[in-house]
N, C-alpha and C positions, 0 to 999 in steps of 0.2 A: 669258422671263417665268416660268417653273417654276425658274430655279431663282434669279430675284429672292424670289418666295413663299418660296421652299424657308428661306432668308437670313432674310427677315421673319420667317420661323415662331420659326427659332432667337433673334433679336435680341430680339423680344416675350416670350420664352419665356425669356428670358437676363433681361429687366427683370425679368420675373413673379418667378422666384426672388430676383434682388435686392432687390424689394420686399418679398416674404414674410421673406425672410431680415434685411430690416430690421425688416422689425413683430416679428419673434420675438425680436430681439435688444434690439429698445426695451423689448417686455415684460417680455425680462429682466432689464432694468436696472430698470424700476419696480420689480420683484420687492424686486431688492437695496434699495434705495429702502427701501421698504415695510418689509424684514426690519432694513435700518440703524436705522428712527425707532423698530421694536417693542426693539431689543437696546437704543438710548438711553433710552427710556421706560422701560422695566424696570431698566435702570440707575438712573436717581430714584429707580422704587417703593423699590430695594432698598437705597438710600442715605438715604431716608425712613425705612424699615424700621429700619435698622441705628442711625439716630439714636435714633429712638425709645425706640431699647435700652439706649442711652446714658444717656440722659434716667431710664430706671428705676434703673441704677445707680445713679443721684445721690440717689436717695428716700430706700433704707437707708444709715441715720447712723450707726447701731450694733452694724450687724449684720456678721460679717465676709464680703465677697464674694467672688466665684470671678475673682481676677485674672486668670486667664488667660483669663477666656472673656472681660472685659473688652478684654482686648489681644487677643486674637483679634476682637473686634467692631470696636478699632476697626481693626487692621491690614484687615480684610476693607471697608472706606470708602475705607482709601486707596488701597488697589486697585482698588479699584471705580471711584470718583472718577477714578484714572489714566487708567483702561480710557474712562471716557467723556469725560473730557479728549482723550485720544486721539483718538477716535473721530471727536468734533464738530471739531477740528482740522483732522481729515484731509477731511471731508467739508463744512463750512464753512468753510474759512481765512480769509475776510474778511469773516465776521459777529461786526463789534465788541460789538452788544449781550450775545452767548453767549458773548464773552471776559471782559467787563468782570462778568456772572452767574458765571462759571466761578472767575475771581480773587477774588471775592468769598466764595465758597462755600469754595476753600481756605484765604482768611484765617478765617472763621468756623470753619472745623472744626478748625483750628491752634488757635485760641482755646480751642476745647472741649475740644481734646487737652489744651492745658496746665491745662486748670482739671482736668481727668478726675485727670491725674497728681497735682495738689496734692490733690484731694479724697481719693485712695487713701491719701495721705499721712497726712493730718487722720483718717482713717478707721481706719487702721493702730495713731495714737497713740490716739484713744478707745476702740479695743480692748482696747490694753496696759493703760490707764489704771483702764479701767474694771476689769480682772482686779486691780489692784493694788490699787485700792478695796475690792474685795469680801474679799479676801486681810485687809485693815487693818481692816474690818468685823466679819471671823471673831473675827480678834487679840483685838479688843475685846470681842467678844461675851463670850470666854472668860473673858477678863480678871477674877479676883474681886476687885482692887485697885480697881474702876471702878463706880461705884454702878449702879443700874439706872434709874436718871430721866436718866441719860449715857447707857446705852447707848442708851435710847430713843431720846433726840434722834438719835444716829449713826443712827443705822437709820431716823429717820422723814427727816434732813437727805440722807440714801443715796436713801431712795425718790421723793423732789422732784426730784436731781438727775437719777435715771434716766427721768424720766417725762417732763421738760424735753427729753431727747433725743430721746424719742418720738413728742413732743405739741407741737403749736402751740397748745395753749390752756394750755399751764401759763405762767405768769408768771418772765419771769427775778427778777425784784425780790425774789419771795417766796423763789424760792432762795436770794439772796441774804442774804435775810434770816437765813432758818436756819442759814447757815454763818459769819453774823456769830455766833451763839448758842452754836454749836462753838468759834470763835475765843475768845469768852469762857472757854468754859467749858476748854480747853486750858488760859487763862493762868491762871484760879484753880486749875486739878489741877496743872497743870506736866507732864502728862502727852505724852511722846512721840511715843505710838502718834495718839495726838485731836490735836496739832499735825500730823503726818502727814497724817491723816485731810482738816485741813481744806487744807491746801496743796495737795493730789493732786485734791480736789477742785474748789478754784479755778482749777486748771490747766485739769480735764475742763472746765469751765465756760466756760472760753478756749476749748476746742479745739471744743465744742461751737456755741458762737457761730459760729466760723468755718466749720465744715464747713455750718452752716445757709448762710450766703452764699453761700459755693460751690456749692452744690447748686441754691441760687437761681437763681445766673449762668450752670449750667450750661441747668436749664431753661428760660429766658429767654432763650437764644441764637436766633440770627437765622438761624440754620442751616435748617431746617427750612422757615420763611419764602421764604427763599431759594429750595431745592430745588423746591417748590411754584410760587413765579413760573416760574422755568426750564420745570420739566413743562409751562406754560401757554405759553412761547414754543415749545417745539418740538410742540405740539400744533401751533397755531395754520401754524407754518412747513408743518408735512403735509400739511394740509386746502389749504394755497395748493397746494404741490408736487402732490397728489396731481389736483387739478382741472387743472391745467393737462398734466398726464402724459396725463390721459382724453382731453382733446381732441387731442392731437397723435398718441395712440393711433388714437383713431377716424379724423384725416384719411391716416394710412399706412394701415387696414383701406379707404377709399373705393378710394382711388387702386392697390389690387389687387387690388377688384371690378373695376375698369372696365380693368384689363389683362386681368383673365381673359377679360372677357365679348371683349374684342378677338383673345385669343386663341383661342378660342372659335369665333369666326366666320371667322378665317383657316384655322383649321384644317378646318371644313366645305366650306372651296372646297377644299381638299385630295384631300377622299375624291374625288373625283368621278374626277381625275388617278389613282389609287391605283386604282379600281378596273375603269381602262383596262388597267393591267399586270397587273391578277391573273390575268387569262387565262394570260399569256404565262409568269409566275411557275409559276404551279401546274404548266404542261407541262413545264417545267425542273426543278421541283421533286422530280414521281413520273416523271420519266424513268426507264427500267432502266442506262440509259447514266449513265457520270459524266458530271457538267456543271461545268466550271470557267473562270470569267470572271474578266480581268485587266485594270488600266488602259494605258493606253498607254506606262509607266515598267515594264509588267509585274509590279506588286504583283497578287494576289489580292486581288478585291474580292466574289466568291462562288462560293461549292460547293453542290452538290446533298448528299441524305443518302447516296448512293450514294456520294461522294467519300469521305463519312466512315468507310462500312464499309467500303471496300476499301483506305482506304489506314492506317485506325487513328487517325487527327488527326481533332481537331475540328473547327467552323468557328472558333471562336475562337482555335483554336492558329494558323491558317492564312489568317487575314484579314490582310491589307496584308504579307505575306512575298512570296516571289521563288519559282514554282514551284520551284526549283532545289532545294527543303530535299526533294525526292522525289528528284534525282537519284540516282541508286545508283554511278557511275563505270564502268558493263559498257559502256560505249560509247565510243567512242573521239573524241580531238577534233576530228578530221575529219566523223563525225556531227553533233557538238553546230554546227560552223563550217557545215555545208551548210542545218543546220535551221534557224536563226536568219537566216544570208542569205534563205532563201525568205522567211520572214515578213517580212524589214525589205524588200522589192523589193515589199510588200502583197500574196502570195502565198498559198493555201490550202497548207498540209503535209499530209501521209498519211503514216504510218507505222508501225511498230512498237517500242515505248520497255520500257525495261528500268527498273523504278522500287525504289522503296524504300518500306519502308512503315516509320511510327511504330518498329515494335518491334525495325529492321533485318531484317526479311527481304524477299524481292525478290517481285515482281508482275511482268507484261508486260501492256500494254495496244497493242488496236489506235484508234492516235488520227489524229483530224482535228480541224486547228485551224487555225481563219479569221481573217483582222482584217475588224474592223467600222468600217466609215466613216459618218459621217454631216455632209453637206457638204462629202464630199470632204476632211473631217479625221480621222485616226483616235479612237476614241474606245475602242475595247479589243479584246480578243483572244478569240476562243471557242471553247473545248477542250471538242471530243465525243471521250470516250475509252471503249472495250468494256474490259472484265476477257478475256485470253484465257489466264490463267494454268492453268488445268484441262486447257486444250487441250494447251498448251505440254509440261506438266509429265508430261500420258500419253505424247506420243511421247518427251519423255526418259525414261519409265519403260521404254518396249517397247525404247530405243537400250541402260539400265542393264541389260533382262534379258539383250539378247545378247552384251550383252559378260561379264557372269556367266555366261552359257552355256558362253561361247567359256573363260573365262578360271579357271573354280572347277576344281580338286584334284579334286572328284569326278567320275567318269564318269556323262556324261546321256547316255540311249538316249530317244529317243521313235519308238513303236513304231503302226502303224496299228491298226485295230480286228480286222484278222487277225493282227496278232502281227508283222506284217512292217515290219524297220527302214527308217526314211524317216529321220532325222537322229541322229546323234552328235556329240558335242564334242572340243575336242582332248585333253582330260584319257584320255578314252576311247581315244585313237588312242596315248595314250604308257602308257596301263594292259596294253594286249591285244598295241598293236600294229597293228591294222585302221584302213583308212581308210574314209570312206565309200565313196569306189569300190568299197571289198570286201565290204562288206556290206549297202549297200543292198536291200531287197527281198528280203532274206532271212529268215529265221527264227533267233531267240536262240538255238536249239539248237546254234547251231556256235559257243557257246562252253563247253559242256556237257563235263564232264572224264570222269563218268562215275561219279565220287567219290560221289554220290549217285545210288540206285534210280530208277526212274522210278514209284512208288508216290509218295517224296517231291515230285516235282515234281507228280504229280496233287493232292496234297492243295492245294501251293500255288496251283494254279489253280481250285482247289474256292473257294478263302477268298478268292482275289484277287474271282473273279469274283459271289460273295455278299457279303463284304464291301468291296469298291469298292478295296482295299487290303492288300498284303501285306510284313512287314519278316520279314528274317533273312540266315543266313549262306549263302552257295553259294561250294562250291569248283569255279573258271571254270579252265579252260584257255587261253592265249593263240595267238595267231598262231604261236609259238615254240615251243609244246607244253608252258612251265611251266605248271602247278598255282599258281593264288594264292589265297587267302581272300579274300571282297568281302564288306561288311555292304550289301546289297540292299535298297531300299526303293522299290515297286512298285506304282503307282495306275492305276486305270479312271479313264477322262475319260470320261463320258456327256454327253450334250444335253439339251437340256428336256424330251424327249419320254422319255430312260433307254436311250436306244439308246448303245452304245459308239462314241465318234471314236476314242479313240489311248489310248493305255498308255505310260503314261513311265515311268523305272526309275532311280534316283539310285545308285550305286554306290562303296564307300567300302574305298577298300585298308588293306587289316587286317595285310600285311604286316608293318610296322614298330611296329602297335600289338601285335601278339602278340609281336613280339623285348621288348617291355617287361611282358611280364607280369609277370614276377619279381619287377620294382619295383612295379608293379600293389599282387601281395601283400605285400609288403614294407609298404607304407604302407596297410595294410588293417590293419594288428595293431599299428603303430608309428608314437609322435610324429612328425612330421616333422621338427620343430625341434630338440628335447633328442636323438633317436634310442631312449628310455625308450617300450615298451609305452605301448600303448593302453588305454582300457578295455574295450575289445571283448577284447581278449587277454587281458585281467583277469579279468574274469571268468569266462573259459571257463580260466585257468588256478587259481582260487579254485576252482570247482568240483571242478577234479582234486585240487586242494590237500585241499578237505577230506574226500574221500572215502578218502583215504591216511593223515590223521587221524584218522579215526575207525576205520580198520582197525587202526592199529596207537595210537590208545589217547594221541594226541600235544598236546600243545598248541598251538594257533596262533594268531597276533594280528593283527587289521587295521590299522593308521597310516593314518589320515586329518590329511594334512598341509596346513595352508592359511596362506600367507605372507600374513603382517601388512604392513598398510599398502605395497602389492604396486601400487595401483592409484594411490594421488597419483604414485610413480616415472614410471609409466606413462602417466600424463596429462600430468607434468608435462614431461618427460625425452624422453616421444616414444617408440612401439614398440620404435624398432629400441635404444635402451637397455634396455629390459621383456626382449625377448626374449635379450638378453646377460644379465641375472640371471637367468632360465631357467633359463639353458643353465650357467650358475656353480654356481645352486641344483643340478640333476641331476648334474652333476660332485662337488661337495660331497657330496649323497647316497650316489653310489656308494661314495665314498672309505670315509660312516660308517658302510657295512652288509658283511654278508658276500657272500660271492659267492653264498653258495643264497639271497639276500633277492630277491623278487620288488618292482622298482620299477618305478610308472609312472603317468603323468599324462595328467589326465583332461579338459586343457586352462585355459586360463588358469591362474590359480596354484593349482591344486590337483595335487595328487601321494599316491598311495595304495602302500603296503605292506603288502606278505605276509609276514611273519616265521613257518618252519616250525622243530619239532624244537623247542620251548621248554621246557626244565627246566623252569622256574618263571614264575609270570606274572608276578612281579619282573622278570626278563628284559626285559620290553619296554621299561619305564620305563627303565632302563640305556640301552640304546639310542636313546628319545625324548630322552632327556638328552644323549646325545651329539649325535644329531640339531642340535636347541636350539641346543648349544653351537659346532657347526661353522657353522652359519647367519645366527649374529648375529654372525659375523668379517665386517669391515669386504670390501669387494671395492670396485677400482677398474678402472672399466670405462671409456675413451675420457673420463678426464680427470674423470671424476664420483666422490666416495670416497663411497660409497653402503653404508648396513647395510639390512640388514630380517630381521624376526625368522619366528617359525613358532608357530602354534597346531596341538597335535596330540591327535586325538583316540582311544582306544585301546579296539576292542572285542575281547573274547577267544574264543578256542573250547575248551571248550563252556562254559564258562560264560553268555557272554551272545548265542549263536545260534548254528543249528546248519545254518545256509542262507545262502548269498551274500547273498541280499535284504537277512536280519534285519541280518548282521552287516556291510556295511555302512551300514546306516540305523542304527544303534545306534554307529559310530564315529565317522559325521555326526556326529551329534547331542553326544557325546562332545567333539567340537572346538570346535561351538559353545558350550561350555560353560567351554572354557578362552580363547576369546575373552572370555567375557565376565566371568571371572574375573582380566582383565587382559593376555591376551594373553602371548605370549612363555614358554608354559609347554604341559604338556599333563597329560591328566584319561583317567583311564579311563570307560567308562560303567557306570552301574548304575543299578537297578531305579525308585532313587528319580525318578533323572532322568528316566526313560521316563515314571513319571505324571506329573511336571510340565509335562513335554511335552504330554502328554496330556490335562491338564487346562489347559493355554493353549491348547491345540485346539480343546478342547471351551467354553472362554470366545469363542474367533474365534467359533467358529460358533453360538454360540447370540446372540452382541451384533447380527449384520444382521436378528436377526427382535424382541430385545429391545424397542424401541421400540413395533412393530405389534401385538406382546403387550402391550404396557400393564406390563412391568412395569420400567420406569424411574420411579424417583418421586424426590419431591423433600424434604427434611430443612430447617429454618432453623434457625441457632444465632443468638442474639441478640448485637448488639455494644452495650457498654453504656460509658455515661460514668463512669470510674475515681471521679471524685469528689462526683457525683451519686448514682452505682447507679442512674441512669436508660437504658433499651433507647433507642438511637437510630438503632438499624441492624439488618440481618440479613442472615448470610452465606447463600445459598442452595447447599444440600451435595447433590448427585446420589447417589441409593443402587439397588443393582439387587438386584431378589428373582426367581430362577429354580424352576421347579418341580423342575427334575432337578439342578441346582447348588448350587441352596440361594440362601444370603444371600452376593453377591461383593463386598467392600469396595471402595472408588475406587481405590486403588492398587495394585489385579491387574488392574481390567476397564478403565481410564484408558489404561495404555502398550499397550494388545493392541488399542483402538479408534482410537490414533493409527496405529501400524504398519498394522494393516488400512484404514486412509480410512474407516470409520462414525463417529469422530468429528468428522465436518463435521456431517451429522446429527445427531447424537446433540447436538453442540454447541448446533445451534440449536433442537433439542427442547427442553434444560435453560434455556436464554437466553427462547424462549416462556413455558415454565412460572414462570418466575423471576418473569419479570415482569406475568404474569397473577397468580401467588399474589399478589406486592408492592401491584398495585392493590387485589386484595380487601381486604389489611390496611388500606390506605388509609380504602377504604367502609365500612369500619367502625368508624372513628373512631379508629384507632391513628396516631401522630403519627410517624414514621419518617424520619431525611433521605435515605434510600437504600437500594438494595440493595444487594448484592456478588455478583459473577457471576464463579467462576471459567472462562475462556476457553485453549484451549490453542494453544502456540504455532504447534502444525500449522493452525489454523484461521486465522492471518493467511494463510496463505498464499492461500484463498481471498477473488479479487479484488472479492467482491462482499460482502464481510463484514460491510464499515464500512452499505452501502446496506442490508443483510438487518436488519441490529439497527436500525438507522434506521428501517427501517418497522413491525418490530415493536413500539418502543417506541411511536412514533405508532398503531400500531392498540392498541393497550391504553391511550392515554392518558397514556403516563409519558415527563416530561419528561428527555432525556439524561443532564440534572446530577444527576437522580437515581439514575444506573445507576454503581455503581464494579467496572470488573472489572480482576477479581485476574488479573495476568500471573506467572512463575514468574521467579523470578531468572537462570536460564539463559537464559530468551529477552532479558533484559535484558545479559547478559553476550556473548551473540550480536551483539554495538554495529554493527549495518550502519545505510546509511544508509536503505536499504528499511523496516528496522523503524525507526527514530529518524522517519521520513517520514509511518507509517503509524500511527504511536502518536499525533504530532501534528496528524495529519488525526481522529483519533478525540476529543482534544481539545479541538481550532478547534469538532466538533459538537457539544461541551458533555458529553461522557463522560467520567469520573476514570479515574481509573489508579493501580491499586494494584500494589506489589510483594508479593507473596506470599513466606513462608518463607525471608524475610533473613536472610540471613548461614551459609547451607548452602552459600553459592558463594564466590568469590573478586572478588566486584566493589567497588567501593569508593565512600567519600559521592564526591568529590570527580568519579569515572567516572559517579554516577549524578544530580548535579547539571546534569549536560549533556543529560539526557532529560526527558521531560513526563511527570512521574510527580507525583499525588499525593499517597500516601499507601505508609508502610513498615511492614509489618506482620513482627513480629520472630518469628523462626519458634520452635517451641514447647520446640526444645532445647536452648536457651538457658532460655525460661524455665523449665523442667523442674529446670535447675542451680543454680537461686536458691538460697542458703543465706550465710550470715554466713562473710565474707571469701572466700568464691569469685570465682574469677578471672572467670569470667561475669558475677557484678555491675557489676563495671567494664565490661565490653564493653555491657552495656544501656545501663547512664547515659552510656558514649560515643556506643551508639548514639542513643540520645534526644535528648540535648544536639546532639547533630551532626543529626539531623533537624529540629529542632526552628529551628535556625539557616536554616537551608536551604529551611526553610517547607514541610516538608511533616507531614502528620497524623501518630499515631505509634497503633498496635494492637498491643497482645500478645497473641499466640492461646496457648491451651494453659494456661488460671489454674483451677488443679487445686485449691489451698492459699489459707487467708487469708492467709499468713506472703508467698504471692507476691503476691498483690493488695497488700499493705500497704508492698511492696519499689515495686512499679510505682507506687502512688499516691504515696509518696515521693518518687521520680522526675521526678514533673510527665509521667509518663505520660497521655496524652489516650484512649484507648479502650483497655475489655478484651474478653477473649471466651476462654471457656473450660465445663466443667461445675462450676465454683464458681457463679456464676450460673446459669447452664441448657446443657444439654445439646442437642443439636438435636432439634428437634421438630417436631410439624408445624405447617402452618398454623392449622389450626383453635386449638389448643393456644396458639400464639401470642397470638394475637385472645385467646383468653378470659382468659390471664396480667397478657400487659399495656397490655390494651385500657383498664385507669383509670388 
């Protein structure tokens, strides 16, 4: 009977969604329904609309109209029309009445179309007509051969006619009239221009007639009529559709009240069943024991949380599986064949199992697992299992120490609390010699050489016995009477209470490490690798170095040598290649110095020289040059033709220090210098360098507290429309004012905040203020499409970038579209697909993207049309070059023209000259920005310029 209910529950509960799931899906179709008759209806209005538009074409007679918007109104009917032809097609096929409305409506508007076409026509010639008129009108005005009671009539027979096209209340008759008056008076002058006159006229008067009809037939068309019945049938058709939708609605809403309420009440004779088992549930549940039940096919059909934690799986990984995904394989198949018989004979097992957990490592559990009958049928399996792995794992750990005891190099003595030996290891018995038979119960003294006073061994039992432990050397005598060295390391075991149990004594033969001392110091002063000094050697031979120069008055040089591009080899190539250039590199060195040159390396690719006894400090450079020259020879190493160069930096004595410290910190420095001078070269140092060093010191360290000080601020320069001079923009310019530095410009304090990481900070300091100033301009009535935020490329790298400016714009109120920030060309020439990915997640948010200071790089339209950029702002040294027939000219108007194609904005920063403004607006340049216009300023300054 429970589990006929159980079946009921599901089957009721299986209708219930299929009935919801129909009424949700009827409603859906009404939906569509509903949205079909609104896109139809609105299809009419707009083909009502679009008529009507028609209809006023056809009014003006005389006036010349905008053809194209005429064909564009009516193309946009027959489209229209199509779309709702379509439509009612697809969704009525066999309502004749909406076909036989529908063919009607496109003969009607065919109709229209051709009367439209002939009336442009008629409309086109009363244009010309009437220009030629007026033309023959002038002729005669001038005319002094032509009396003036002629030219009158022309001019008054002119004004009849034009008013005729104007007017429905002028009479044709009368114009008639008057051009019979003309006709006259041509055949008594004979005059040519007044026969003209009236022919051209009688024509307009033709063409005039006609376009009136037409214009008639167009208004008069049945079109519109039409449309209007239609809108009336497909009302009519919704209001049935839409009554009979309701009712069929509402009888699938009854018939899933009256399954719920059914389900409902089967489900309350449920609990009752339900909470007969929770008893039983809950004790299985918070068991300490695992608890794992199986059907009769042995799937898992439930685990306790205790299954969970001990074995790593969930219930969900492990519902309807084969316990077996625990098996671990530490058992044998004769295990798995005797376990499985007990159970299949209905048998309880007891045992001990070796399992596996989720993450592959092993458990042992003590388990008992029963089958359950019930009527003498099986109905599952019930696994009580302990965790005994703790237990397991200590006696393997006390089985791991004695076999370490038995089995370590070192000699173990454990000694009682009077000092008297109670075990040894074997290491011990092949150190001395002794077995335990020999020296059990004895006293350590008998291995005492004698080599040390007995003062030394009282100190060590002074320190063993205060501090709980003592390490050092004792030279031991053996069973054999040799002397050996042992490194002794010796502990007090107390109890809880601080009373001494036993003294153990680890013992380590130092024999074979002191036959190696010599190599000890050998690699205490020298590479391992190259065999080139150390810098520990270094220095203490620098030291001597210069206190022999200064006695005798000499010159001497540092070589601070650091191999270029040392480390892609290395990465790319693999060590053991790196350290084969080395070891090339060191050989090469040798070869280019003298034998009194002190060389040696300080690890990785760095190598430092002592050049003594220098004639001249020209000397050195000679040397660095041949250095240079030996090092950028090709070397092939294990199938690789591999170069690499050297940057070296050169400090002298005494010129620039007169102490190891200075004068290597000043050769450092020195090298860095010809790295960044291009590398493959090297530089002496001097004085200049130490302050620039010094003052990029002194910028690091005073930029982490710039901010907290308040003196980062903010500059606007305006971007203005080239050919308006109207401000539509501003670029927002970071400036820092220090009390001890003074005023730092952006491009000393910019590269020293990316190197250091404050400009992640700093960035979104500027990005805050930017867009706080931006709003105020707003509030004040300044009209602005944007700002301009320059962002630096180190700040993509921060993953939260795009979210951080996301919400700052949102707490200040400023919509995306109106943020443009300036990226630098290099980070665009950087083409990964990280940035390509990251620029266009910033413009999916509605943020622009400018290029900054184009064409300082090497990247091209063609490379930069593949990114979401936009706007190209042309960097300033170009426009700087503007001048009549400079080769720059051409490079703007390529660049222009080519962005301009490409569809993106076009800035030139840097409009210094009117002569360059006049070059760019030329151009069909679209923004400027420069101190031609204004210089940056600040916000207030802004507001009040060009706030009107």
């Amino acid at each position: 009977m429970k589990h006929t209910k159980i079946d009921n529950i599901s089957l009721l509960l299986l209708l219930f969604i299929f009935l919801l799931s129909s009424l949700f899906y009827y409603l859906y179709s009404v939906e569509k329904s509903i949205q079909n008759y609104a896109l139809n209806h609105n299809n009419v209005i707009q083909l009502q609309l679009l008529d009507k538009e028609l209809n006023n074409f056809s009014i003006s007679l005389n006036r010349f109209s905008d053809y194209d918007r005429v064909n564009y109104t009516t193309d946009q009917f027959a489209q229209t029309l199509v779309a709702l032809k379509k439509n009612l097609l697809q969704n009525c096929p066999e309502h004749q009445y909406l076909q036989k409305k529908l063919k009607n409506i496109e003969n009607y508007f065919q109709e229209k179309k051709e009367n439209i076409e002939y009336f442009k026509s008629l409309n086109s010639s009363l244009i010309s007509g009437s220009h030629f008129l007026f033309d023959l009108q002038t002729t005669i005005s001038e005319d002094k051969n032509i009396s003036l009671s002629s030219k009158n009539l022309i001019n008054e027979a002119l004004f009849y006619i034009l008013r005729y096209t104007t007017s429905e209340y002028i009479d044709k008759s009368y114009v008639l009239k008057k051009l019979q008056e003309v006709k006259k008076l041509s055949s008594s002058n004979h005059e040519v221009f007044i026969k003209n006159f009236y022919i051209q006229s009688m024509i307009m008067l033709k063409t005039v007639t006609s376009l009136k009809k037409v214009s008639l037939a167009i208004r008069n068309s049945k079109l519109y009529s039409s449309l209007y019945q239609l809108n009336k049938v497909l009302d009519k058709m919704y209001n049935k559709n839409l009554f009979v939708q309701k009712i069929i609605a509402l009888l699938f809403f009854v018939f899933t009240i009256i399954i719920l309420i059914v389900l409902i009440i089967t489900h309350l004779h449920s609990l009752k069943n339900e909470k007969e088992l929770y008893a039983f549930k809950y004790a299985v549940e918070h068991s300490d024991n695992t608890i794992m039940i199986t059907d009769p096919s042995k799937k898992i059909t439930f685990v306790n949380d205790v299954f969970e934690k001990t074995t790593g799986y969930t219930k969900e990984e492990v519902l309807g599986k084969n316990p077996n995904i625990l098996k671990s394989e530490q058992h044998n198949e004769a295990f798995y064949r005797e376990f499985n018989e007990t159970l299949n004979r209905g048998e309880k097992w007891e045992g001990e199992l070796i399992n596996k957990r989720k993450d592959g490592t092993f458990f042992y559990e003590k388990a008992s697992i029963v089958p359950v009958f019930l009527n003498k049928k099986l109905i599952s399996y019930l696994a009580i299992k302990l965790d005994i792995t703790e237990y397991i794992e200590q006696n393997m750990k006390l089985a791991q120490a004695a076999s370490v005891f038995e089995n370590t190099e070192e000699a173990i003595i454990i000694a009682d609390a009077d000092a008297k030996v109670t075990s040894v290891n074997a290491a011990f018995t092949d150190i001395y010699g002794y077995t335990l038979e020999d020296i059990e119960g004895k006293s350590l003294e008998i291995l005492h050489s004698q080599m040390q006073n007995i003062t030394f061994y009282q100190n060590m039992w002074d320190q063993l016995n205060q501090k709980g432990l003592w390490r050092g050397k004792l030279i031991n005598k053996t069973k054999y009477g040799e002397y050996i060295p042992v490194w002794s390391t010796i502990k007090k075991i107390s109890d809880k209470f601080g009373e001494t149990v036993n003294y153990t004594a680890i013992q380590t033969d130092l024999r074979e490490l002191e036959s190696s001392q010599a190599k000890a110091d050998y690699l205490a002063y020298h590479d391992p690798l190259t065999g080139l000094y150390n810098r520990i050697n270094f220095e203490e031979y620098l030291s001597h170095a210069l206190f022999v120069a200064k006695r005798n008055a000499n010159i001497l040089a540092v070589l601070f040598i650091d191999l270029d591009r040392f480390k892609i080899i290395n990465d790319t190539l693999g060590h053991d290649i790196g350290d084969e250039v080395l070891i090339t590199v060191a050989t090469r060195l040798k070869s280019a110095l003298r034998e009194s040159d002190f060389i040696s390396r300080w690890g990785g690719d760095e190598f430092v020289v002592i050049l003594e006894n220098l004639s001249a400090t020209s000397e050195a450079a000679i040397i660095a040059t041949s250095i240079i020259d030996i090092l950028r020879e090709p070397m092939n190493i294990k199938s690789h033709h591999l170069i690499t160069t050297a940057s070296i930096g050169i400090a002298l004595y005494p010129e620039n220090g007169e102490d190891v410290n200075t004068l290597i910190k000043h050769a450092d420095s020195a090298m860095y210098l010809a790295k960044d001078m291009g590398k493959n070269n090297f530089r002496y140092y001097t004085k200049e360098l130490s302050k620039e060093i010094q003052n990029k010191l002194d910028i690091d360290i005073a930029l982490h507290h710039a901010i907290k000080k308040n003196e980062i601020y903010l500059r606007f320069q305006p971007q203005y429309n080239l050919q308006t001079k109207e401000i539509i923009s501003v670029e927002a310019l970071a400036r820092w004012e220090n009390e001890q530095l003074g005023s730092i410009p952006p491009d000393k304090f910019i590269p020293i905040a990316e190197d250091n990481g404050t400009i992640i900070p700093l960035g979104y300091f500027i990005f805050e203020e930017a867009c706080k100033a931006y709003k105020k301009m707003q509030n004040s009535g300044l009209k602005l499409e944007q700002v301009a935020i320059n962002v630096s490329s180190i700040q993509f790298k921060d993953t939260h970038l795009l979210e951080t400016f996301a919400s700052i714009a949102k707490r200040h109120d400023i919509l995306p579209s109106e943020i443009e920030i300036e990226i630098t060309e290099h980070f665009i020439m950087e083409h990964t697909l990280a940035n390509t990915t990251m620029l266009q997640n910033f413009r999916d948010y509605g943020f622009k993207i400018s290029i900054d200071d184009f064409g300082t790089g090497y990247s091209s339209m063609s490379y930069l049309k593949k990114l979401p950029v936009d706007t190209i702002k042309i960097d300033k040294s170009f426009i700087d070059d503007i001048a009549d027939g400079s080769s720059d000219n051409a490079i703007i108007e390529a660049i222009i023209a080519l962005s301009k194609t490409l569809g993106y904005n076009i800035v030139a920063e840097g409009i210094e000259t009117q002569k360059q403004e006049d070059f760019l607006r030329h151009t069909a340049c679209d923004i400027g920005q420069g101190y031609l216009f204004s210089k940056p300023v600040s916000i207030d300054e802004i507001i009040q310029r060009f706030h009107s």
